[in-house]
BALOBA-1460 file (C-alpha; in Angstrom, 3 decimals):
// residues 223
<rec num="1" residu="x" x="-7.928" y="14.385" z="6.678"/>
<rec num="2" residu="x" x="-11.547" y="12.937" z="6.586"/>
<rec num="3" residu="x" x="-12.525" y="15.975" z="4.205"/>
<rec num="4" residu="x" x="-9.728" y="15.542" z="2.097"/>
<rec num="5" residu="x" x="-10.268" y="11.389" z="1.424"/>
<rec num="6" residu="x" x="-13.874" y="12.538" z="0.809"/>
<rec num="7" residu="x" x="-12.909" y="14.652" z="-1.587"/>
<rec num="8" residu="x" x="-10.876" y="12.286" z="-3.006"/>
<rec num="9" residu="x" x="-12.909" y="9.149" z="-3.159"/>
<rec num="10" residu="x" x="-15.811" y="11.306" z="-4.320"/>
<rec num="11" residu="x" x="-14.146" y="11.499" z="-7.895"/>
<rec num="12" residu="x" x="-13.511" y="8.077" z="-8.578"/>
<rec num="13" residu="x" x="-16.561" y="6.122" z="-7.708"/>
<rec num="14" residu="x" x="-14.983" y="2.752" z="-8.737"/>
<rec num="15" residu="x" x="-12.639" y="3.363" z="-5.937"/>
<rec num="16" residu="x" x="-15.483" y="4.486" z="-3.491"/>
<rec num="17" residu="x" x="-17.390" y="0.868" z="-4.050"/>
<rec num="18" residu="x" x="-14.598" y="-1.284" z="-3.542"/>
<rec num="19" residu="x" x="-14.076" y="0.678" z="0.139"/>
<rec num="20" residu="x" x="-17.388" y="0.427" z="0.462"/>
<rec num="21" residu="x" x="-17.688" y="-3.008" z="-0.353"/>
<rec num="22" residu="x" x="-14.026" y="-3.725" z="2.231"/>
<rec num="23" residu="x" x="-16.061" y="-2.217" z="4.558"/>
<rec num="24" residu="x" x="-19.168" y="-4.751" z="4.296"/>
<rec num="25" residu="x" x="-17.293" y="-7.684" z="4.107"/>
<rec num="26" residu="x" x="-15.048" y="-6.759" z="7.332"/>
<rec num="27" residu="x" x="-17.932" y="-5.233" z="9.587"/>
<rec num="28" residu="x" x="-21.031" y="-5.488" z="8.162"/>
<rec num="29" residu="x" x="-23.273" y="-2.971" z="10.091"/>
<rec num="30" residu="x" x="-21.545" y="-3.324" z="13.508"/>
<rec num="31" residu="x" x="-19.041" y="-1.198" z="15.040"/>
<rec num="32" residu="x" x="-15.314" y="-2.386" z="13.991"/>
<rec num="33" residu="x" x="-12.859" y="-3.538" z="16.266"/>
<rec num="34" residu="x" x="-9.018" y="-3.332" z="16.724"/>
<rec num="35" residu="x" x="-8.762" y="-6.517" z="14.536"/>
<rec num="36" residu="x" x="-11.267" y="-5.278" z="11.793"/>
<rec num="37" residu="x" x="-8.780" y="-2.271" z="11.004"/>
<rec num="38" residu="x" x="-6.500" y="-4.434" z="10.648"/>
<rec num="39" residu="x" x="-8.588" y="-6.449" z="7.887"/>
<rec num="40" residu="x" x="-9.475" y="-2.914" z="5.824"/>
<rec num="41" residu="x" x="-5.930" y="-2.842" z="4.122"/>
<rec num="42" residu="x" x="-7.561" y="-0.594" z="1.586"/>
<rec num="43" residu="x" x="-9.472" y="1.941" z="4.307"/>
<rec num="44" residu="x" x="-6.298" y="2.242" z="5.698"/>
<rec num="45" residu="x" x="-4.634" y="3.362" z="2.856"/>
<rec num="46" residu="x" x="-7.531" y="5.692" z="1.551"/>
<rec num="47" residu="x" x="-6.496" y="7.540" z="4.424"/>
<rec num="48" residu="x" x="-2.560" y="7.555" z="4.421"/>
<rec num="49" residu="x" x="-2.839" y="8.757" z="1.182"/>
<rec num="50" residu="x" x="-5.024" y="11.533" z="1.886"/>
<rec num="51" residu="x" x="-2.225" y="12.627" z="4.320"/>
<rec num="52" residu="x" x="0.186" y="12.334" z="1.563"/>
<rec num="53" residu="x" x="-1.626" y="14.167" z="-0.550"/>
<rec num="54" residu="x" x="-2.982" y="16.519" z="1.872"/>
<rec num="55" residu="x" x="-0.608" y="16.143" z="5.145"/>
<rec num="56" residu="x" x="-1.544" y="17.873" z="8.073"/>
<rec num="57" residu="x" x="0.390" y="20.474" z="8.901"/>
<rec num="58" residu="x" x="1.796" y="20.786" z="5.411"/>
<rec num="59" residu="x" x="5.263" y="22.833" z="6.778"/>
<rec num="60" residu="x" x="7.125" y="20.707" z="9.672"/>
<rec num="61" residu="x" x="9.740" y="23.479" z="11.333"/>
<rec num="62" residu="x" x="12.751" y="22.346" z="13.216"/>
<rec num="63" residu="x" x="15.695" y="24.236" z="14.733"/>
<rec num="64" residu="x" x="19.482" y="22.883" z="14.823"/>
<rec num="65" residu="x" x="20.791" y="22.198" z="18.016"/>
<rec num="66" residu="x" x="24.816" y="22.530" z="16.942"/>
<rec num="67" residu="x" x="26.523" y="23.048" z="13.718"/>
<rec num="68" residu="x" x="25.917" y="20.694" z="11.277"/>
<rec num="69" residu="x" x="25.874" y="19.954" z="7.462"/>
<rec num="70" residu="x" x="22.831" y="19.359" z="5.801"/>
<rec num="71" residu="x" x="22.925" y="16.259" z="3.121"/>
<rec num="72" residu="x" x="22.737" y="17.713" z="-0.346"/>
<rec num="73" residu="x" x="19.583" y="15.598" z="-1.325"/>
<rec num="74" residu="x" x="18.629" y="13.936" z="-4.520"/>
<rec num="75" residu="x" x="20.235" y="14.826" z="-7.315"/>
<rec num="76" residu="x" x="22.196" y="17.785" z="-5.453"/>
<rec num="77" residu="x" x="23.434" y="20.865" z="-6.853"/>
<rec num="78" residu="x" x="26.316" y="20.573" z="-4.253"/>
<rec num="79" residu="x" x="27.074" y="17.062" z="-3.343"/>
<rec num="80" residu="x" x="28.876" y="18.318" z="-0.123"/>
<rec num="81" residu="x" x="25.754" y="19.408" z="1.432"/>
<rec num="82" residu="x" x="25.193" y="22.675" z="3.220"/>
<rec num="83" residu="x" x="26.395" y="23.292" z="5.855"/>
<rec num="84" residu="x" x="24.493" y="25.140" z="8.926"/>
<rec num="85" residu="x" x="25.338" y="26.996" z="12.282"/>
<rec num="86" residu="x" x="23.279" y="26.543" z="15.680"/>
<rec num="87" residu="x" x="20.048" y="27.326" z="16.039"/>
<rec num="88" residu="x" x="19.321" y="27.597" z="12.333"/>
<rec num="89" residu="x" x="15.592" y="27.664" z="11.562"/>
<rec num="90" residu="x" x="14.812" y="24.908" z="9.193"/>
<rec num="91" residu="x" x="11.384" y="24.522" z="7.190"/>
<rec num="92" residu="x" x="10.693" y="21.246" z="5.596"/>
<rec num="93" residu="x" x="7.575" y="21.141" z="3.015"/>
<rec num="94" residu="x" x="5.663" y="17.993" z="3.695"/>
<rec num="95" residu="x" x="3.778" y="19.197" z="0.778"/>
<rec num="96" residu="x" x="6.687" y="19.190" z="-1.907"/>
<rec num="97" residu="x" x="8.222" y="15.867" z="-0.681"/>
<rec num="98" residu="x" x="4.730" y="13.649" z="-0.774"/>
<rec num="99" residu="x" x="4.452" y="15.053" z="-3.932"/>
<rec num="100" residu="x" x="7.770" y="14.745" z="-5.907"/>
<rec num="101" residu="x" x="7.754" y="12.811" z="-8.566"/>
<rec num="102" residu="x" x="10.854" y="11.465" z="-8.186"/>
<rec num="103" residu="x" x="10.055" y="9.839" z="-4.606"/>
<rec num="104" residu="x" x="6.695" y="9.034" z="-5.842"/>
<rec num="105" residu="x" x="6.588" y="8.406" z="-9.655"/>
<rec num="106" residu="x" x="4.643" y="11.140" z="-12.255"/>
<rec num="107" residu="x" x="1.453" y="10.340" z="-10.828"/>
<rec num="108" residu="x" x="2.605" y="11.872" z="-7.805"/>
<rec num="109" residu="x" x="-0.522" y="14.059" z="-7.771"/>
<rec num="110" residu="x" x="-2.975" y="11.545" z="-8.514"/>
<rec num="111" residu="x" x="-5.076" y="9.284" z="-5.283"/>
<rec num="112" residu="x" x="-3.966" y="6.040" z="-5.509"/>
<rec num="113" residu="x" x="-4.210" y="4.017" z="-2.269"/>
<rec num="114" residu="x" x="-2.334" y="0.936" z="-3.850"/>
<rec num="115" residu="x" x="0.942" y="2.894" z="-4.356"/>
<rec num="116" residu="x" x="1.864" y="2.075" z="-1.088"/>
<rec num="117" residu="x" x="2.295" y="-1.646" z="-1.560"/>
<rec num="118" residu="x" x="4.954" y="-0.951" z="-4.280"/>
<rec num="119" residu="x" x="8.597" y="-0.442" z="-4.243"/>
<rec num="120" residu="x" x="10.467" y="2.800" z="-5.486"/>
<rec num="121" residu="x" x="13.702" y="2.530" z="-6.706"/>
<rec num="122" residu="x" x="16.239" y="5.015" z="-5.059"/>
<rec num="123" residu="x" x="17.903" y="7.915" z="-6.933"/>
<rec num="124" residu="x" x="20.722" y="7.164" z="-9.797"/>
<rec num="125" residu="x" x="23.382" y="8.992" z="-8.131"/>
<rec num="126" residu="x" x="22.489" y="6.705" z="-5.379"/>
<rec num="127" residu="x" x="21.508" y="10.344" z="-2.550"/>
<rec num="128" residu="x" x="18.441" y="8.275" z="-2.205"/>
<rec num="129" residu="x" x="17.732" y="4.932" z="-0.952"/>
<rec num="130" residu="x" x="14.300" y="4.074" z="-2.248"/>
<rec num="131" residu="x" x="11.128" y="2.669" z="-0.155"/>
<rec num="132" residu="x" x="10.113" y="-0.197" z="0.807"/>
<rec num="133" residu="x" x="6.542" y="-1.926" z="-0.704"/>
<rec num="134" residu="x" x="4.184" y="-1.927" z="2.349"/>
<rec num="135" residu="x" x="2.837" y="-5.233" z="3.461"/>
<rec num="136" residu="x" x="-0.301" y="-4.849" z="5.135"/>
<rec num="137" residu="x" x="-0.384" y="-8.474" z="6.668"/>
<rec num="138" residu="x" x="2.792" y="-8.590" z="8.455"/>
<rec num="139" residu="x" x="4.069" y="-4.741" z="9.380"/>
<rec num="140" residu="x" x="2.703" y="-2.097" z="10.893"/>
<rec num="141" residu="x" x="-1.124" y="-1.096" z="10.002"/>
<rec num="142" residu="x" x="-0.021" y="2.194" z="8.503"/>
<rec num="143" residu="x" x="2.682" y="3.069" z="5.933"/>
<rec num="144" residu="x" x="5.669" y="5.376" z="7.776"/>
<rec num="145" residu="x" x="8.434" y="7.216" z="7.517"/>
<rec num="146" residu="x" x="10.412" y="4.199" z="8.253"/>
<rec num="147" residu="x" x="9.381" y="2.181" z="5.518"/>
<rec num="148" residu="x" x="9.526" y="5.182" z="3.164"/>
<rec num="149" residu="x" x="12.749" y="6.251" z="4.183"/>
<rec num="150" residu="x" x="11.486" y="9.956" z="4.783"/>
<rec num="151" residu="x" x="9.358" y="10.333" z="1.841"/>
<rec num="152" residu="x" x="6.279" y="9.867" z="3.741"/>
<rec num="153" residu="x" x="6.607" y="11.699" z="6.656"/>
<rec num="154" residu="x" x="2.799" y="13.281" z="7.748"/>
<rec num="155" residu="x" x="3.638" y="13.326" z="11.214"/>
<rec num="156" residu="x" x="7.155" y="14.166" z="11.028"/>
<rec num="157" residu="x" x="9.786" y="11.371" z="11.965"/>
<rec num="158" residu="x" x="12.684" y="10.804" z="14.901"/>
<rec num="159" residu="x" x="12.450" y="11.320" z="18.604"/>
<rec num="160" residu="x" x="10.342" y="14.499" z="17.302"/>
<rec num="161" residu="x" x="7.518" y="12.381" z="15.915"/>
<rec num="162" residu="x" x="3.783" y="13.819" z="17.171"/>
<rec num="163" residu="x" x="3.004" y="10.752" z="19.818"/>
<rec num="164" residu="x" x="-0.588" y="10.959" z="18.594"/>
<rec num="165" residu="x" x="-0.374" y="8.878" z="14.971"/>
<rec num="166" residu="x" x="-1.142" y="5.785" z="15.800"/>
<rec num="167" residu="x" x="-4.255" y="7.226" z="17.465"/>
<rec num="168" residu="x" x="-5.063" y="9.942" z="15.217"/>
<rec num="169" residu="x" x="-5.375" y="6.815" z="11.997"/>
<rec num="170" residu="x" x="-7.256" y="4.557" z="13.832"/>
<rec num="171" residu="x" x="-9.870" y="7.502" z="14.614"/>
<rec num="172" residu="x" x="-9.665" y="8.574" z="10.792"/>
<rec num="173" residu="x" x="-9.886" y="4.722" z="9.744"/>
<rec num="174" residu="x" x="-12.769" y="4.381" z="12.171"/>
<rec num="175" residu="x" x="-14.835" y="7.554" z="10.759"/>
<rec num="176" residu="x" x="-14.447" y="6.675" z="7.293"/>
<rec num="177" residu="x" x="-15.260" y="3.149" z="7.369"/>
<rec num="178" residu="x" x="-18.304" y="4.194" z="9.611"/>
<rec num="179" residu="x" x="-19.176" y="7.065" z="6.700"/>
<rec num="180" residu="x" x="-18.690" y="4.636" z="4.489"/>
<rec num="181" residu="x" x="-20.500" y="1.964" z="5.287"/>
<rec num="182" residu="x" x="-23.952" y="4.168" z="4.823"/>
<rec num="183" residu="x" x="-23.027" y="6.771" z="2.562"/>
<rec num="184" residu="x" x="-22.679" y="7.598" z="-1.061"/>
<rec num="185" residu="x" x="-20.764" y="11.353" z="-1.169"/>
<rec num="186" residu="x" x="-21.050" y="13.304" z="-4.512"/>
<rec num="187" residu="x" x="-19.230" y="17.018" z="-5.129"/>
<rec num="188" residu="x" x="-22.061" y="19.571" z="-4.961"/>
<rec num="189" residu="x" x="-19.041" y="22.083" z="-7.474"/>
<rec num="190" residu="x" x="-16.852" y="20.994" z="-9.706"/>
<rec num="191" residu="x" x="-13.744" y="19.656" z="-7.773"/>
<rec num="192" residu="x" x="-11.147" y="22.561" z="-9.475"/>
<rec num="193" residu="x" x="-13.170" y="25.285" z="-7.755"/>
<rec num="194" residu="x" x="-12.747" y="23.516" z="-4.272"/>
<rec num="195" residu="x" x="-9.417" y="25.470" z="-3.606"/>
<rec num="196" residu="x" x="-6.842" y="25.072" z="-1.296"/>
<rec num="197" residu="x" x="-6.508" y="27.472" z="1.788"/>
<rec num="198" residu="x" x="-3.063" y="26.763" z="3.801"/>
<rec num="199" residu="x" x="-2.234" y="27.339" z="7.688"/>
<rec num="200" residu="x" x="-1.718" y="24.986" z="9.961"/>
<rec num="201" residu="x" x="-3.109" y="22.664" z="8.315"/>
<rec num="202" residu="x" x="-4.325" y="22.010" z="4.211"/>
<rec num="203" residu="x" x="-8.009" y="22.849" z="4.407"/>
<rec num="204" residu="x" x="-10.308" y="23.780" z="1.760"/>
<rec num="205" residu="x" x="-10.650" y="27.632" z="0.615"/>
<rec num="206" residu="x" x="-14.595" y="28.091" z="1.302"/>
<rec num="207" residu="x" x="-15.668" y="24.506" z="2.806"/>
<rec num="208" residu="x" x="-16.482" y="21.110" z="0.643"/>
<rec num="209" residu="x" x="-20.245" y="21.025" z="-0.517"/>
<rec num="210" residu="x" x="-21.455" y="17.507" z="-0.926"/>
<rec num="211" residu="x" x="-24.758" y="15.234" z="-2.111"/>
<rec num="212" residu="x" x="-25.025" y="12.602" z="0.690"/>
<rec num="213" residu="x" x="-27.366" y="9.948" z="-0.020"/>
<rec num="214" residu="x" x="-28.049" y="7.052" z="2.382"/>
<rec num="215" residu="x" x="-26.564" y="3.707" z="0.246"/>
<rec num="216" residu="x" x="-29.336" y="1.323" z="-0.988"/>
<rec num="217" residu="x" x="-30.152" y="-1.617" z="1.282"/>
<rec num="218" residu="x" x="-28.406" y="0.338" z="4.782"/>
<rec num="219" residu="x" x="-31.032" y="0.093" z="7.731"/>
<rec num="220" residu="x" x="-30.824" y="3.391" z="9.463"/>
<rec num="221" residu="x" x="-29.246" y="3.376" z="12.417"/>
<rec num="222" residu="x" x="-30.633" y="4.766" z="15.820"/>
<rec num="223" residu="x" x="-27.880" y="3.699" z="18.408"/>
């Protein structure tokens, strides 16, 4: 996740000072708190959309419990579903749903934190429901499935959600504010030769070369 927003924020430098400069206001050169995550509405983001982007794992398998019938989606081919026996094997891309276009508008592909605070429309023949726009002030401190209504779903969603995401952002959100606050990180290749290399997770295909260069005016930081 942390390589991915790198690689992300990396090619849009406008983006990278304004984190950077979140990230100054908020903590300054101490280490943040609970309640100075909670005032980085933008690191936050940086880092939700990296796992839309880039979700980790990319595949989520499940296997049906009883016969059921699957809901024909958005704009179906067959509006009376599909229907399934027990103990079907089902893989869902995370991939393919962060980035339709249809959940997520035709920039689906591009990394824009600030999506998040908007409102999508549901689908015409009404198989979709639309999201809600996220409010950083009063909901929770990361966008979900919930408020997405299963277009966002990074860690999966239901009573088979990993129990680890509130945990596993906070970390990320930590990191990257802490990278952040003394680094500068510039490609070291052009960003089309990066390459993707799938598994278990989205990684990159030989590594991520980068410049790092201490930021202007940072004291260095021994502790």
């Amino acid at each position: 996740v942390l390589t991915w927003a790198s690689f992300c924020l990396s090619q849009d430098p406008e983006l990278e000072a304004r984190v950077a400069a979140e990230v100054d206001e908020v903590i300054g050169d101490r280490r943040p708190t609970l309640e100075d995550i909670r005032r980085m509405p933008l690191v936050r983001l940086c880092v939700a959309e990296s796992l839309r982007l880039y979700p980790q794992p990319p595949l989520l398998i499940r296997q049906s419990v009883a016969a059921d019938t699957l809901p024909g989606g958005i704009a179906a081919a067959d509006p009376s579903g599909y229907p399934i026996g027990p103990k079907t094997d089902l893989f869902i891309s995370v991939y393919n749903i962060h980035r339709d276009v249809r959940l997520w508008g035709e920039d689906a592909d591009k990394f824009r934190p600030e999506r998040f605070y908007e409102a999508r429309k549901g689908s015409a023949d009404g198989t979709w429901e639309g999201m809600q726009a996220y409010d950083p002030e009063g909901g929770p401190l990361y966008p979900n499935e919930v408020g997405t209504n299963f277009a966002y779903i990074p860690f999966g969603g239901g009573p088979r959600k990993c129990i680890g995401d509130q945990f596993a952002m906070t970390e990320a959100t930590v990191v990257l504010a802490m990278f952040l606050r003394r680094y500068k990180f510039a490609l070291d290749k052009p960003a089309e030769e990066v390459g993707m290399a799938t598994g278990a997770t989205i990684h990159t295909a030989s590594g991520l070369p980068m410049r790092v260069t201490r930021r202007a005016g940072v004291p260095v930081v021994t502790a």
